[in-house]
C-alpha positions as CSV (number, residue, x, y, z in Angstrom):
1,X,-9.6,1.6,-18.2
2,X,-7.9,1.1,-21.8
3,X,-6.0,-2.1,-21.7
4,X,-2.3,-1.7,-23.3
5,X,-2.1,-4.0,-26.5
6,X,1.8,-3.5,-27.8
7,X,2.0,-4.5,-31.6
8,X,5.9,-5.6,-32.6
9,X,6.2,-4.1,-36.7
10,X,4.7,-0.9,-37.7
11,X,4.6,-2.6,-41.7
12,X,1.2,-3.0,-43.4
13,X,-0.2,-5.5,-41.9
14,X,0.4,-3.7,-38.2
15,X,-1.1,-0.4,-39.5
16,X,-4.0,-2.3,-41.2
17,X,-4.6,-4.0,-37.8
18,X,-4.8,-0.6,-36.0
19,X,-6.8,0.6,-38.9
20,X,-9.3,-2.1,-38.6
21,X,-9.8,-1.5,-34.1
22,X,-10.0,2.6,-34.8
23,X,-13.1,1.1,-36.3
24,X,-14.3,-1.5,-34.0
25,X,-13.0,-1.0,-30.8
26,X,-11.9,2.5,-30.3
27,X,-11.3,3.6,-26.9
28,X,-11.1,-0.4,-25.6
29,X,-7.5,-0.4,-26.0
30,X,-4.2,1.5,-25.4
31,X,-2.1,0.8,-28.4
32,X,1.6,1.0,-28.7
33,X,3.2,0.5,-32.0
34,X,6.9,-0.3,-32.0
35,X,8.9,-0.6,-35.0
36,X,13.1,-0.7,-35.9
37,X,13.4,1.3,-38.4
38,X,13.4,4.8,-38.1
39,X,10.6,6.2,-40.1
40,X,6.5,6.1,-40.5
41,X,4.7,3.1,-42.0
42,X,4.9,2.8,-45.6
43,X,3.8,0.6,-48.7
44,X,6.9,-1.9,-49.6
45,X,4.9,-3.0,-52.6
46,X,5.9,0.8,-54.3
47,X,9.5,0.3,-53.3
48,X,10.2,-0.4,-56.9
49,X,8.4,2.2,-58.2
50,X,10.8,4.5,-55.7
51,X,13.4,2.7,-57.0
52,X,12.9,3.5,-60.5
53,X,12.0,7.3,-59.7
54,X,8.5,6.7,-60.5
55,X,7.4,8.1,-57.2
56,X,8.9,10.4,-54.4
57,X,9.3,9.1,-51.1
58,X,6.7,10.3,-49.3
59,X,4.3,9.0,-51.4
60,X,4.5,5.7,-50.2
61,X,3.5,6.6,-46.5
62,X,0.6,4.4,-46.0
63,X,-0.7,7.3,-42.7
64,X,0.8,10.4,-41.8
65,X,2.0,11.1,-38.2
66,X,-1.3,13.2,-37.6
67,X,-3.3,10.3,-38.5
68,X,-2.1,8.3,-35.4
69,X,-2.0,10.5,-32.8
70,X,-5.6,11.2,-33.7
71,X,-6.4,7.4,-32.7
72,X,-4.4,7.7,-30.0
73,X,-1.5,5.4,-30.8
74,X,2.1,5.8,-29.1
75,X,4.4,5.6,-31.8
76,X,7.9,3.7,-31.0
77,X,10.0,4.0,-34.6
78,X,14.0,3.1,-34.6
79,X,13.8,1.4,-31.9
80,X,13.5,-2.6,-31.6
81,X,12.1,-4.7,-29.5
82,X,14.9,-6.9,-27.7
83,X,12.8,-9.6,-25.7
84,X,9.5,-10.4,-24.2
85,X,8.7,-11.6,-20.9
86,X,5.9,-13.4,-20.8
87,X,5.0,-13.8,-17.1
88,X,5.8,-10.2,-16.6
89,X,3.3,-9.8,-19.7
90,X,6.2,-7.0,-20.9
91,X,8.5,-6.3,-23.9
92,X,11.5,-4.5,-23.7
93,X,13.1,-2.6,-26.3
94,X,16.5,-1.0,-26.9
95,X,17.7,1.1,-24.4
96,X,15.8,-0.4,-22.0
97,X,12.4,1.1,-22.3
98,X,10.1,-1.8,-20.6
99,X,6.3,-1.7,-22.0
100,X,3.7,-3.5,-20.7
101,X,0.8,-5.1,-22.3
102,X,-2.6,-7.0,-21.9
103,X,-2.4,-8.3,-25.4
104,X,0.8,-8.6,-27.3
105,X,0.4,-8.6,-31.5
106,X,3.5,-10.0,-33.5
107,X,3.4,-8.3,-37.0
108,X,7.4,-8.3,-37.8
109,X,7.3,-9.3,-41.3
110,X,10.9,-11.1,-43.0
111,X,14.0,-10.5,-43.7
112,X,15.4,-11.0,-47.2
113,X,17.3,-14.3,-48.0
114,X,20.9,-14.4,-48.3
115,X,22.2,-18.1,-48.7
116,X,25.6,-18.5,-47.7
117,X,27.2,-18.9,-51.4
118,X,31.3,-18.5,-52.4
119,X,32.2,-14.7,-52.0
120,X,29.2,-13.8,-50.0
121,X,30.7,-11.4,-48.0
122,X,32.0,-9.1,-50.9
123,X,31.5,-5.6,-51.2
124,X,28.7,-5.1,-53.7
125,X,25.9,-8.1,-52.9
126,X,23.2,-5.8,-51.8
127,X,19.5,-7.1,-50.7
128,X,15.9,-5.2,-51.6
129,X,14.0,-5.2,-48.9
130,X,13.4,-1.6,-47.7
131,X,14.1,2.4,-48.4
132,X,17.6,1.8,-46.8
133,X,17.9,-0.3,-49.6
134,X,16.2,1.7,-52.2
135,X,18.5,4.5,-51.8
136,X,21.7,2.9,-51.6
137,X,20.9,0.7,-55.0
138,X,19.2,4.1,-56.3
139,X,22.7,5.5,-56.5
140,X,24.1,2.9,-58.1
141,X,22.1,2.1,-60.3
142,X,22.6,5.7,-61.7
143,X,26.2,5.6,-62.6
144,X,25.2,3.2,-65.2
145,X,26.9,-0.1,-63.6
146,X,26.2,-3.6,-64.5
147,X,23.7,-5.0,-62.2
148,X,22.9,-8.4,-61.7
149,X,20.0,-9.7,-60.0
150,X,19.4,-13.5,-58.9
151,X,16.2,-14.4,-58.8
152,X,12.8,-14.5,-60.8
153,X,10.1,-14.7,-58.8
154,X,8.1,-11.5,-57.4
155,X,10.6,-9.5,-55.0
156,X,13.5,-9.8,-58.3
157,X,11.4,-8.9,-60.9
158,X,10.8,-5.9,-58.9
159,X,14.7,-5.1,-58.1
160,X,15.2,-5.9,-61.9
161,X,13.1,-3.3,-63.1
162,X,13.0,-0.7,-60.4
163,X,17.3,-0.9,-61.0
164,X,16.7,-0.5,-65.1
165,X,14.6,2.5,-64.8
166,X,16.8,3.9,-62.8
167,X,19.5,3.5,-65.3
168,X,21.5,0.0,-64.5
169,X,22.3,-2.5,-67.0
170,X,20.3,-5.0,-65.7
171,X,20.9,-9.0,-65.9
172,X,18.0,-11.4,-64.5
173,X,19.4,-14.5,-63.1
174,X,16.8,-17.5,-62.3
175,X,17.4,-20.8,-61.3
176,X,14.5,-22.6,-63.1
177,X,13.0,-22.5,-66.5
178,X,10.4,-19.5,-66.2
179,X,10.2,-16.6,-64.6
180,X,7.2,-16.5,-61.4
181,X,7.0,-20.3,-61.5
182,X,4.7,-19.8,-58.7
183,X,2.2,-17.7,-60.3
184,X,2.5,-18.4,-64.6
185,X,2.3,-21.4,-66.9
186,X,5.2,-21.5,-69.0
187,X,3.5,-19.5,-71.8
188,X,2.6,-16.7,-69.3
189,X,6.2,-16.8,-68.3
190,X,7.6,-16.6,-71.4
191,X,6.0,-13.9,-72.8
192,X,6.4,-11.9,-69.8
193,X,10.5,-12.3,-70.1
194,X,10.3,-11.6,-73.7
195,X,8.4,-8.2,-72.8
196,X,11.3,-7.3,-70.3
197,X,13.9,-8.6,-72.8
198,X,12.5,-5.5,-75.0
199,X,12.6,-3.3,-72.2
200,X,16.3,-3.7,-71.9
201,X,16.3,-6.5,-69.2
202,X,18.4,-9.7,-70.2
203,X,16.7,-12.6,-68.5
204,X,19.2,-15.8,-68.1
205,X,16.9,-19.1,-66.8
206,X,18.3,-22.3,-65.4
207,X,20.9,-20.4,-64.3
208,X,22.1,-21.6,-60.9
209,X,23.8,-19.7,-58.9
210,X,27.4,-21.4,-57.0
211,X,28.9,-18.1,-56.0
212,X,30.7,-15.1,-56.5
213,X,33.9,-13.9,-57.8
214,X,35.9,-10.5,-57.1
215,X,38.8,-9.6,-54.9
216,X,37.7,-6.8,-52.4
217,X,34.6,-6.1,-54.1
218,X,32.3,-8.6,-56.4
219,X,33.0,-8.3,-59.8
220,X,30.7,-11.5,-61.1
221,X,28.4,-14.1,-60.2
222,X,29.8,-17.9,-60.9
223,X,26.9,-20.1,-62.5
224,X,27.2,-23.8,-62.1
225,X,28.4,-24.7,-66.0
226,X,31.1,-22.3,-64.8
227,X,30.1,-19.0,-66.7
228,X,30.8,-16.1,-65.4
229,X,28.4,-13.2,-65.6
230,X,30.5,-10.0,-65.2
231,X,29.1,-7.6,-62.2
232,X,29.9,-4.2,-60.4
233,X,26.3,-5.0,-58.3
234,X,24.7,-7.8,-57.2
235,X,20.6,-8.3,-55.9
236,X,19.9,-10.9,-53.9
237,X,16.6,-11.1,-54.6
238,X,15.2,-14.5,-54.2
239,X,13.1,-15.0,-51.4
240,X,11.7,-13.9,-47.6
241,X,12.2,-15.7,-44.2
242,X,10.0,-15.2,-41.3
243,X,11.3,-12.7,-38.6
244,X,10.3,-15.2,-35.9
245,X,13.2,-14.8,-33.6
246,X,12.0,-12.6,-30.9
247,X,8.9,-15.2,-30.8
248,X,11.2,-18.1,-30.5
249,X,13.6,-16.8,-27.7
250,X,10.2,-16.0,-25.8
251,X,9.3,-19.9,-26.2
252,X,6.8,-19.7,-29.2
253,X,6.1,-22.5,-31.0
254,X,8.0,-21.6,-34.2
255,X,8.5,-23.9,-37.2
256,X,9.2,-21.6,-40.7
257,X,6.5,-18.7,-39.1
258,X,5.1,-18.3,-35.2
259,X,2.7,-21.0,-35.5
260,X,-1.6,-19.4,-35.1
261,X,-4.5,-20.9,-34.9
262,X,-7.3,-19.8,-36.6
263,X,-8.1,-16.9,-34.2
264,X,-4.4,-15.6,-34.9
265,X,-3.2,-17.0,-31.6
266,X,0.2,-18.1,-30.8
267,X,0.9,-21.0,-28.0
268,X,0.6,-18.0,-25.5
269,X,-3.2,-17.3,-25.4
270,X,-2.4,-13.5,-24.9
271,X,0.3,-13.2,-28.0
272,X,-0.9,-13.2,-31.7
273,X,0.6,-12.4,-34.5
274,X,-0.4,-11.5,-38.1
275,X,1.6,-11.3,-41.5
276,X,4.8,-12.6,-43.0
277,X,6.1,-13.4,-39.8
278,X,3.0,-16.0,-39.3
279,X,2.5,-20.0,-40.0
280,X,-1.2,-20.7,-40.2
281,X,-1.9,-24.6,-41.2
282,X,1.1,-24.9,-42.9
283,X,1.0,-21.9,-45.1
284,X,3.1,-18.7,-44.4
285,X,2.0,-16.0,-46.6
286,X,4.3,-13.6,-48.3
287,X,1.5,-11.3,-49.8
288,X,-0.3,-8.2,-48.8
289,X,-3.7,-9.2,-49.1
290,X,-3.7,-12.4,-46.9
291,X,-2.2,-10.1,-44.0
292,X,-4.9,-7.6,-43.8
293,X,-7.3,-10.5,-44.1
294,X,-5.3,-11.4,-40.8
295,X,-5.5,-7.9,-39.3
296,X,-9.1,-8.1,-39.9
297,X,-10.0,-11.3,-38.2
298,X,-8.0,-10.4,-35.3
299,X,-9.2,-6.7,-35.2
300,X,-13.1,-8.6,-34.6
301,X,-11.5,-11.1,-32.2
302,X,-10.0,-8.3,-30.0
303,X,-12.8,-6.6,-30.5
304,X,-15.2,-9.4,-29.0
305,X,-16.8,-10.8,-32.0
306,X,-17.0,-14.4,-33.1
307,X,-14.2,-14.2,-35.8
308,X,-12.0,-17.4,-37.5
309,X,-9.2,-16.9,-40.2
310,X,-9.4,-20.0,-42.8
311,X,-6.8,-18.8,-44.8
312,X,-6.2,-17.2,-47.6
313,X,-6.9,-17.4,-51.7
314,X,-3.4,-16.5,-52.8
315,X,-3.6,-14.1,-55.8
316,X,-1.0,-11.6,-57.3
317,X,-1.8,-8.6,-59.0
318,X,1.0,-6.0,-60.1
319,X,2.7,-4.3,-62.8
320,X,6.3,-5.5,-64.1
321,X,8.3,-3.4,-66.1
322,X,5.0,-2.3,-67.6
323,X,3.3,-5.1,-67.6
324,X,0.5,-6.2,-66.2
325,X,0.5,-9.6,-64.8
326,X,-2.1,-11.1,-62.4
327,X,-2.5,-14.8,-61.2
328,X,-5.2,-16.7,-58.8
329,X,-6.2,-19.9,-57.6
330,X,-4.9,-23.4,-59.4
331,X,-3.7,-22.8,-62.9
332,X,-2.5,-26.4,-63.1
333,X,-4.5,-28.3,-64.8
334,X,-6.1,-31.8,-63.8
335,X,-6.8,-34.4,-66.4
336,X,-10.8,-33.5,-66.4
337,X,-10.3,-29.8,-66.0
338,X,-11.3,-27.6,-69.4
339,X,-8.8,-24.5,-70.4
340,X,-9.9,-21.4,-72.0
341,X,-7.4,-19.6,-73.4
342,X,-7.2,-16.1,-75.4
343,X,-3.6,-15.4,-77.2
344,X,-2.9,-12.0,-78.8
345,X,1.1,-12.1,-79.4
346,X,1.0,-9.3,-81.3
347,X,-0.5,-7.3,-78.9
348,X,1.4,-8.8,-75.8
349,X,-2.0,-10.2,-74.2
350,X,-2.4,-13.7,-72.3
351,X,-5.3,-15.2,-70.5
352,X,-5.9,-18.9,-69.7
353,X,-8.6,-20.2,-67.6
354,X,-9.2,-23.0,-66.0
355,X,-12.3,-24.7,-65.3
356,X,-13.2,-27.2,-63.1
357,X,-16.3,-28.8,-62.9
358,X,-18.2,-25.8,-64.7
359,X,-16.4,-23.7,-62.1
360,X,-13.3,-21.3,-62.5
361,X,-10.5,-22.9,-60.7
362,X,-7.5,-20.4,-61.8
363,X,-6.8,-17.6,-64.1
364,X,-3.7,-16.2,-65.7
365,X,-3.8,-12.7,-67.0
366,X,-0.3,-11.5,-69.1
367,X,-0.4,-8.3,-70.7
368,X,-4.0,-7.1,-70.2
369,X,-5.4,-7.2,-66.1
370,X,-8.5,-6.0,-66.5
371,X,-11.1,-7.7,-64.5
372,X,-8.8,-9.2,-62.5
373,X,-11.0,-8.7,-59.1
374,X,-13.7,-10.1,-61.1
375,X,-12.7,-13.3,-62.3
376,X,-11.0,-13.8,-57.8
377,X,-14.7,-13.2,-57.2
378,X,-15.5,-15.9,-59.5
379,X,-12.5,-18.1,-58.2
380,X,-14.1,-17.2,-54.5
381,X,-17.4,-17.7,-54.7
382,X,-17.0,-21.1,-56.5
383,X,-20.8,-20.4,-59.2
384,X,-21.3,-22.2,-61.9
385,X,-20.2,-19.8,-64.5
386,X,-21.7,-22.3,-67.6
387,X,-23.4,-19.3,-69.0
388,X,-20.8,-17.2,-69.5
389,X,-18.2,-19.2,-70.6
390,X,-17.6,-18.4,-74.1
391,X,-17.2,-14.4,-73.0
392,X,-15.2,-15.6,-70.3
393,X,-11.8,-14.3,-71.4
394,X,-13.4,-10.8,-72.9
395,X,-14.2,-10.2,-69.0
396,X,-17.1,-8.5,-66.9
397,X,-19.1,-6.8,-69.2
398,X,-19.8,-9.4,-71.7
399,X,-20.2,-12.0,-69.2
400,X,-22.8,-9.6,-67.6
401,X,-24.6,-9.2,-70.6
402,X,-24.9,-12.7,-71.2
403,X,-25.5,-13.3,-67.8
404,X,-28.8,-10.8,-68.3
């Protein structure tokens, strides 16, 4: 007999988990996805693109309905879990619906980050975190208002141009000196802001944030030198926490994610959990690709194969307001490390390399992506790359003719 295996989130990572066991261990389990809100799986990385009216809704479906019931998954959308009882090896969800389960798979992503600033609570401070979201903002955004957005880093730059192409005067707000700290040099950075400034995007740095200002709706955001930057919207977009309550109240060790080990395991032996909502050694990923690395180390462990996570190589590859930017490994550079770098301001194109000990360490690509997945696989692999060091920044087909 099938035993029940209940995964909590029906996001990517929890349909890239079922994805994975339709191919390794179909039949072995009786799956039960549950997720809040109301609708099928779908890609949150083209929630911008939706935004900016790029793409219709349904296109960012990651499986139709048919494509479920064909693997034989119960399907529990709008409808959250409220608890787990852990002797009882059950979860409950709202109205009461009690599901039982052999192995129990935590995949419940984040929530957005809303610090508690001045003015808060106004009418008008919106979040982007999902298609609720995208439509309410959508609307706005067309009527032409003055939108600000606080924060630089992935999830604003995203708001910021998904809100512009939808036809909002859009302000960038970020609290340090360059936009995607976390992912550019400075250089990188800045011409990335300068290619947004042209795209109708003002881009404000070391602007802190101390609050709001309106009466019964906001009508500006309050920087700390006491400027005021005049609003009818405001994005909060500046950064994810770990949906790790329901773990918690179940008595999970939780610190900023559900602690795992390296089989995905919580405390419990018979709970995992995958994805945003996860701590492994330290680290809680907010990126796509390290959570399907997840779903497929834990699809192998369910399945009964030998199967550790390590963790991940974090890399970002996307598209912001046009431009191409894409970042991996360790950019910053040690005092024996060599850089390669190839400028083209004219043209908008960035890349600096970083090479440590005749190996590529990190790579910065601004303007121009191409050959992105090969230089990660150079990062990965850690080979000497000696021999094709002077085509380096003219990417995989010159390096590949040298290499020859």
């Amino acid at each position: 007999m099938a035993e029940p295996l209940v995964i909590v989130g029906k996001g990517m990572a929890a349909t890239r988990l079922v994805d994975e066991l339709s191919q390794r261990a179909l039949g072995r389990y009786s799956i039960a996805v549950i997720g809040a809100e109301p609708r099928l799986a779908y890609n949150r990385v083209l929630l911008s693109s939706l935004l900016a009216g790029e793409i219709e809704a349904p296109e960012i479906e990651l499986k139709p309905a048919a494509w479920w019931r064909a693997r034989g998954v119960s399907t529990f959308y709008g409808r959250a879990v409220t608890s787990i009882d852990r002797a009882a090896k059950s979860v409950t969800l709202e109205g009461g619906l009690r599901l039982p389960y052999a192995r129990l798979v935590l995949a419940t992503g984040s929530s957005p980050l809303k610090p508690p600033f001045p003015g808060i609570d106004l009418a008008g401070i919106a979040t982007f975190r999902d298609t609720a979201d995208v439509e309410a903002l959508r609307a706005q955004a067309e009527r032409g208002l003055k939108i600000v957005v606080i924060g630089g880093g992935l999830l604003g730059l995203e708001a910021a141009y998904g809100l512009s192409r939808a036809g909002g005067k859009v302000t960038l707000l970020h609290l340090v000196d360059r936009l995607m700290e976390r992912q550019l040099d400075a250089e990188g950075a800045a011409l990335l802001a300068g290619e947004m400034d042209r795209r109708g995007i003002t881009v404000r740095l070391n602007a802190a944030t101390r609050g709001f200002v309106g009466k019964d709706k906001v009508e500006g955001v309050e920087l700390a030198d006491g400027s005021i930057v005049p609003a009818d919207l405001v994005v909060i977009a500046i950064g994810v926490r770990p949906n790790a309550e329901l773990a918690k109240a179940a008595g999970l060790t939780v610190n900023r994610g559900i602690l795992v080990d390296d089989r995905l395991a919580s405390a419990d032996a018979s709970i995992f959990a995958i994805g945003e909502c996860a701590e492994h050694r330290g680290q809680v990923y907010g990126l796509v690709e390290p959570a399907y690395e997840q779903a497929r180390v834990l699809a192998a462990h369910l399945s009964g194969k030998e199967a550790s996570y390590a963790g991940s190589l974090l890399a970002t590859n996307l598209k912001v307001s046009g431009v191409g930017v894409f970042s991996a490994g360790d950019f910053e550079t040690g005092a024996n490390d060599e850089i390669v770098v190839l400028r083209d301001r004219a043209a908008g194109i960035y890349r600096k390399f970083v090479l440590r000990e005749g190996r590529l360490a990190g790579c910065i690509l601004v303007g121009e992506t191409s050959g992105a997945l090969f230089y990660l696989g150079l990062i990965r692999s850690g080979q000497d790359i000696s021999a094709i060091r002077a085509d380096l920044p003219f990417g995989e087909a010159y390096c590949v003719r040298e290499a020859a």
